[in-house]
C-alpha positions in Angstrom: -12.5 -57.3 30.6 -9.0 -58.3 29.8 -9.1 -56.6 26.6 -10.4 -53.5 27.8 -7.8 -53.7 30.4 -5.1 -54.1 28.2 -6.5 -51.3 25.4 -4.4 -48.2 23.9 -6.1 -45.9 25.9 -5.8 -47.1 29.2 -2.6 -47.3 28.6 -0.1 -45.3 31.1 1.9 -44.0 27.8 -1.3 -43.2 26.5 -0.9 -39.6 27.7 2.4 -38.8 27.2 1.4 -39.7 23.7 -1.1 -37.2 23.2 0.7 -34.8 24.7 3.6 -35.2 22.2 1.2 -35.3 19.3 -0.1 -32.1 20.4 3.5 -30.5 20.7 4.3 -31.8 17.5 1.3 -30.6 15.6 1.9 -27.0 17.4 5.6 -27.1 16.3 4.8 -28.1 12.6 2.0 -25.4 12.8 4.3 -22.7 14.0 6.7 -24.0 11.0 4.3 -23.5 8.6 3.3 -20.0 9.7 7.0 -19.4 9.6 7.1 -20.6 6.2 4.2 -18.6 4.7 5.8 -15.0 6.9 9.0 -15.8 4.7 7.0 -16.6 1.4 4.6 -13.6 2.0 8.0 -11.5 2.6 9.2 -12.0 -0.4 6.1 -12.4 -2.8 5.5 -8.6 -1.3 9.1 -7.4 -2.4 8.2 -9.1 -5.9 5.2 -7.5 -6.2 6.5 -4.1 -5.3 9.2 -4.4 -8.0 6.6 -5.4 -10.6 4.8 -2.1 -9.6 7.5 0.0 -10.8 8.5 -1.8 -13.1 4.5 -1.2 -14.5 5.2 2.1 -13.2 8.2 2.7 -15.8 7.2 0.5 -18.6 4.0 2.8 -18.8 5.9 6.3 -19.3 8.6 4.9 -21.5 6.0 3.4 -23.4 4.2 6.9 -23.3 7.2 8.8 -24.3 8.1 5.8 -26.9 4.5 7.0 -28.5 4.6 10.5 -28.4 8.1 11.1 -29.2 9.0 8.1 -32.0 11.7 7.6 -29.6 13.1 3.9 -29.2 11.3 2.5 -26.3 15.1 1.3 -24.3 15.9 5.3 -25.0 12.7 6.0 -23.6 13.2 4.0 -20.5 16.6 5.3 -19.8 15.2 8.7 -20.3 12.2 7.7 -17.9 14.9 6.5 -15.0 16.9 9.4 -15.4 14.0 11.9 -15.1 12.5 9.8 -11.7 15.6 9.3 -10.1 16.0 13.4 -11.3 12.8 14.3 -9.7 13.2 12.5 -6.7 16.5 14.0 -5.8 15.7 17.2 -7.0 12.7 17.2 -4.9 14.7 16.3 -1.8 17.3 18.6 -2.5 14.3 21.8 -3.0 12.0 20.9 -0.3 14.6 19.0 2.5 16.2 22.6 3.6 12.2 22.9 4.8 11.4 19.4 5.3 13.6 19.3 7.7 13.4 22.3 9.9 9.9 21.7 9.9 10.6 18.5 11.6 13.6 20.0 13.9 10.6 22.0 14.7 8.0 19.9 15.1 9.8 18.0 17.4 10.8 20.7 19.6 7.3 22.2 19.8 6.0 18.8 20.5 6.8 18.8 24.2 4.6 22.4 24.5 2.1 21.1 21.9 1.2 18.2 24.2 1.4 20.3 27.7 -0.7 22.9 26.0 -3.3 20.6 24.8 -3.6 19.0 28.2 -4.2 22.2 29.4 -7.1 22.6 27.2 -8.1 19.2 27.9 -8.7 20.1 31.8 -10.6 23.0 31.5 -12.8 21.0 30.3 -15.7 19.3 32.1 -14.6 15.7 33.1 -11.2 16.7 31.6 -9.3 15.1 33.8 -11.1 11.9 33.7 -9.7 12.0 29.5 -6.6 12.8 31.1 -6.2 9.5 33.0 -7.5 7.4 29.8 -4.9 9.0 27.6 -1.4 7.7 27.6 1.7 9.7 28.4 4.2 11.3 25.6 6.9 8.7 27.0 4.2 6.0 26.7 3.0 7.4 23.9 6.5 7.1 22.4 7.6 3.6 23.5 4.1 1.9 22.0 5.0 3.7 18.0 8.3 2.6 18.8 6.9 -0.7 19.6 4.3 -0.8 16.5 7.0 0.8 14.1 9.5 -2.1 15.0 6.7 -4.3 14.4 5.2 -3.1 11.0 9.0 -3.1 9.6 10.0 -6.4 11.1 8.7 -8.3 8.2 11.0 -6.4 5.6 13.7 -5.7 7.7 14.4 -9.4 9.3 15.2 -10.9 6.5 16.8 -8.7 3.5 16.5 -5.3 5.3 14.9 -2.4 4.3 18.0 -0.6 2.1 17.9 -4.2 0.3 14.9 -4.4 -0.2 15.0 -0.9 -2.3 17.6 -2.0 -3.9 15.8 -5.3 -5.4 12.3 -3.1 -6.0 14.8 -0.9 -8.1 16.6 -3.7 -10.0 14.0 -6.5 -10.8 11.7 -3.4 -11.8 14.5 -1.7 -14.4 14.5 -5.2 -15.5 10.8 -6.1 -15.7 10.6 -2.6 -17.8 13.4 -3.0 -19.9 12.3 -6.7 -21.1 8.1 -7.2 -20.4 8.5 -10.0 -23.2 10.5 -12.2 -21.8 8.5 -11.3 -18.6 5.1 -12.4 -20.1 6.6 -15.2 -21.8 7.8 -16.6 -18.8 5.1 -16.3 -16.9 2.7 -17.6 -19.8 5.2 -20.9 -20.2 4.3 -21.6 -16.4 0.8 -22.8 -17.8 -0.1 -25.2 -20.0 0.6 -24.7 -23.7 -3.8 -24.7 -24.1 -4.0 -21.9 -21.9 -1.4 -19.8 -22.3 -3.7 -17.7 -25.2 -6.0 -16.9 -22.4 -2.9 -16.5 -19.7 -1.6 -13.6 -22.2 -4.9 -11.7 -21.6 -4.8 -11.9 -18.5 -1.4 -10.9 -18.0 -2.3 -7.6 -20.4 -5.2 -6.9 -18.1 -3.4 -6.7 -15.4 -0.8 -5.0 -16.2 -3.5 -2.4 -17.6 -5.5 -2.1 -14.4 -2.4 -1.9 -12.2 -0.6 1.0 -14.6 -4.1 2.6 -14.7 -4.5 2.3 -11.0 -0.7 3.9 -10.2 -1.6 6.9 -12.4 -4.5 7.5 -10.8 -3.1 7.5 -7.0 -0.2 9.7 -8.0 -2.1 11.8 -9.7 -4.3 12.3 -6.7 -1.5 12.4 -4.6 0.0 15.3 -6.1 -3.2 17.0 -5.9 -4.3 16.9 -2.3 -0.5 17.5 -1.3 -0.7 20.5 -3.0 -4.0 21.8 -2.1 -3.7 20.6 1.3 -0.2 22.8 1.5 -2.1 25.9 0.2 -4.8 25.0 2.2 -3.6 24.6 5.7 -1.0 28.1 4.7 -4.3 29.5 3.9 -6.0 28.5 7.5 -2.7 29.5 9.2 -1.2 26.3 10.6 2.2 26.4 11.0 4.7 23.8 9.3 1.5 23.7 6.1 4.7 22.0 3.6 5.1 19.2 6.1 1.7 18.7 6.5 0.9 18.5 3.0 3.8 16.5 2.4 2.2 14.0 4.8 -1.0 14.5 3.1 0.2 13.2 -0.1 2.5 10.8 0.8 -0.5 9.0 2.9 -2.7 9.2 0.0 -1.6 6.1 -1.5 -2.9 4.4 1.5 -6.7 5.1 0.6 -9.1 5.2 3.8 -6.8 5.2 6.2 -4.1 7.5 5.3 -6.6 10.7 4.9 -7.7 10.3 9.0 -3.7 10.0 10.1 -2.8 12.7 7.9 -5.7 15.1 9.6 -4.6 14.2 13.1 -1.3 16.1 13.3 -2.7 19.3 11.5 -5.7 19.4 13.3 -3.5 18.9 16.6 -1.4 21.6 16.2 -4.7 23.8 14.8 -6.1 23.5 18.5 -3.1 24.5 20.0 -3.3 27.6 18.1 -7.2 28.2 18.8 -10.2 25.9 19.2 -11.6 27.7 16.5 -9.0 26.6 13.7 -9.1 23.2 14.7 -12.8 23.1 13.6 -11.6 24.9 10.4 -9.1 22.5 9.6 -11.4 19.2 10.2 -13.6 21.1 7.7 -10.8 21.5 5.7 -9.5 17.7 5.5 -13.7 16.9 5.1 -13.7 19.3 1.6 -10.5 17.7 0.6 -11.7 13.9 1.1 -14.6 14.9 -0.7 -12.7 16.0 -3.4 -10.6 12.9 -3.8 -13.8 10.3 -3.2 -16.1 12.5 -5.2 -13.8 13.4 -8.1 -10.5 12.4 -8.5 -11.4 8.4 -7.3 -14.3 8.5 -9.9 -12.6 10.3 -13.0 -10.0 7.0 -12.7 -12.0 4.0 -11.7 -14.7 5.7 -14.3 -12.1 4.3 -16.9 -9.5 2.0 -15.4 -10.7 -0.3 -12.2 -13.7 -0.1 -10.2 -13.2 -1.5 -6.5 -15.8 -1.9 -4.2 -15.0 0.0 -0.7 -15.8 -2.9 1.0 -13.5 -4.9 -0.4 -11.2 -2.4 -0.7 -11.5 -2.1 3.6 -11.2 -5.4 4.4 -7.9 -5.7 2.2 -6.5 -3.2 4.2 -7.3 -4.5 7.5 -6.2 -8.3 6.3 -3.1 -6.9 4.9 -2.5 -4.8 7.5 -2.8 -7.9 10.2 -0.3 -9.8 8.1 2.8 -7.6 6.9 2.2 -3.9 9.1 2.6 -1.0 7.1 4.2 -2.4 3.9 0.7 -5.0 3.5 -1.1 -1.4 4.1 0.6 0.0 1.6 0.3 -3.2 -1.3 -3.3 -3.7 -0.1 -5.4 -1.9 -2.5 -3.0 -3.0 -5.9 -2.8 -6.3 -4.1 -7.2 -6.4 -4.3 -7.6 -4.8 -8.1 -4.7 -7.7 -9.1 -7.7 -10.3 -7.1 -9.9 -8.7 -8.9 -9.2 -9.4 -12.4 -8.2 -12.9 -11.6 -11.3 -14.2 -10.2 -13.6 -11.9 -13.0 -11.5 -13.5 -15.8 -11.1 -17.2 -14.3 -13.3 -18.0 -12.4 -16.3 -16.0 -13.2 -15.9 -16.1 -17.0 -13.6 -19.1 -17.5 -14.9 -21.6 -14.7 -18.4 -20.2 -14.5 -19.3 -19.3 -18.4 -20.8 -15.7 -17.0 -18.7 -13.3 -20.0 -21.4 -10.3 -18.7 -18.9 -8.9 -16.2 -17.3 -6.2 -16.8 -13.4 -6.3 -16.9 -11.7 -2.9 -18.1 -9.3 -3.9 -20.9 -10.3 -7.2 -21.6 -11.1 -6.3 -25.0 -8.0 -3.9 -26.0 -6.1 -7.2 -24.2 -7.8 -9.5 -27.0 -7.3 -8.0 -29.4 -3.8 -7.0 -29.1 -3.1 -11.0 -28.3 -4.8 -11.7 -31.3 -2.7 -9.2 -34.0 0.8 -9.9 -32.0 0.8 -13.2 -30.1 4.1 -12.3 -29.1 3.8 -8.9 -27.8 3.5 -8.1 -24.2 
């Protein structure tokens, strides 16, 4: 009885105890999700940068083969003609970009009163009317989820700096993808690094292969959704397909929030060209999930939807708009590694399919050396 009496437990620090072993497993908890936010911050700006720096190494190298130009003339003509594009294509469309937006946002106030107006004409319309916020409400919560989505980026570098390293560690990866892939493959052990090589060219095959793909759809529905939606009669059709193919990098998601503003202002207009236009932004979706998706995973990357979703969303969760954005590059990248790893390498299973593998081989195998 004595020893029971005098046990741990029935002590009267016994509680205080746990308590404090409670707090400090929260604390070291909360210091490790602290931790992996900062980490995850700054593998995401690392990843962007390799994108375009895949991005430029793949049109220098194209304009290197086509051309017999040097390949570091080639990639100082390839940043002079995107950073040429990009301001000359502020510089043509912003005059219209722009009053389209000073528009937009004047009209938005009559837009909404007009569509409420609609809205209780309807039977049980004002019912919908109570369950739908209020522009100033409406306002606040983006507010609220913009701050949140750019949080990540912006807490820690901010989001000019950010740019800034994209643009620098990418010029660099471009200029020098030797020295890149060499010190990656040193990172592994000296038996492995053959097979790290491979990998390193398969990515770097299915991520080029993937960018050309999503701009090249990009610049498509942009431009047939401006026609389009000119075509139909909505007003401010540049803006709208400027949106459209802008948001088509973000695959799944971004065709839905592109619609919404179109077919928005569409209603205003007339019931009837609202309908047109969600027929519209239907043809065009089947035009980039029937054709344009196929013609480039037919040759470069095959992902799943599934998978593909659930990135998203996870990505989403994490980093906002920015893990939205990296989701889909971020799940081919998964890809490869676990076909080439684990299912080949760990399990024995060489029957998958992996796009490149074999141009990756045998380009290790004739240069060693060569990225």
């Amino acid at each position: 009885m004595s020893s029971l009496s005098t046990s741990p437990d029935n002590s009267p620090f016994s509680f205080p105890k746990k308590v404090l072993t409670i707090a400090l497993v929260v604390v070291l908890l909360y210091l490790f999700y602290t931790v992996f936010r900062m980490a995850f911050e700054v593998f995401l700006v690392f990843f962007a940068a390799i994108l375009f720096g895949i991005f430029l190494h793949g049109v220098s190298q194209f304009i290197h083969r086509h051309t017999k130009m040097p390949y570091t003339w080639a990639l100082v003509l390839t940043c002079l003609l995107f950073f040429g594009v990009l301001i000359g294509g502020l510089w043509a469309l912003g005059p219209s970009l722009s009053s389209q937006s000073d528009q937009l946002q004047q009209d938005l106030p009559q837009v909404m009163a007009s569509l409420k107006a609609q809205i209780a004409a309807l039977p049980y319309g004002q019912k919908l009317l109570g369950q739908i916020p209020s522009p100033e409400e409406w306002v606040k919560s983006q507010d609220s989820l913009m701050t949140n989505a750019f949080s990540l980026f912006s807490s820690t570098f901010g989001i000019l700096a950010n740019l800034l390293i994209i643009l620098v560690i990418g010029i660099y990866v471009a200029a020098s993808p030797q020295s890149t892939t060499r010190g990656l493959v040193r990172l592994v052990p000296f038996s492995r690094r053959t097979r790290a090589t491979e990998v390193i060219h398969v990515v770097r095959y299915t991520l080029w292969g993937w960018l050309k793909g999503t701009l090249f759809s990009m610049l498509i529905i942009g431009i047939v959704t401006t026609i389009g939606l000119m075509i139909i009669g909505v007003p401010m059709s540049l803006l709208l397909g400027v949106l459209a193919g802008i948001l088509e990098f973000i695959p799944n998601i971004g065709p839905f929030i592109a619609s919404a503003p179109a077919v928005l202002l569409a209603f205003v207009q007339k019931p009837s060209m609202a309908v047109t236009v969600i027929f519209f932004f239907i043809a065009v979706q089947s035009l980039e999930g029937y054709v344009l998706t196929p013609m480039v995973q037919k040759k470069v990357i095959d992902l799943p939807p599934i998978l593909t979703i659930m990135g998203q969303v996870v990505m989403g969760l994490i980093a906002g708009i920015w893990g939205l954005l990296l989701a889909v590059p971020m799940v081919a990248l998964a890809m490869v590694l676990v076909k080439m790893l684990y299912i080949e390498d760990t399990l024995g299973d060489y029957g998958v399919d992996v796009k490149g593998e074999e141009e990756a081989v045998k380009k290790v195998k004739n240069q060693p050396s060569e990225v």
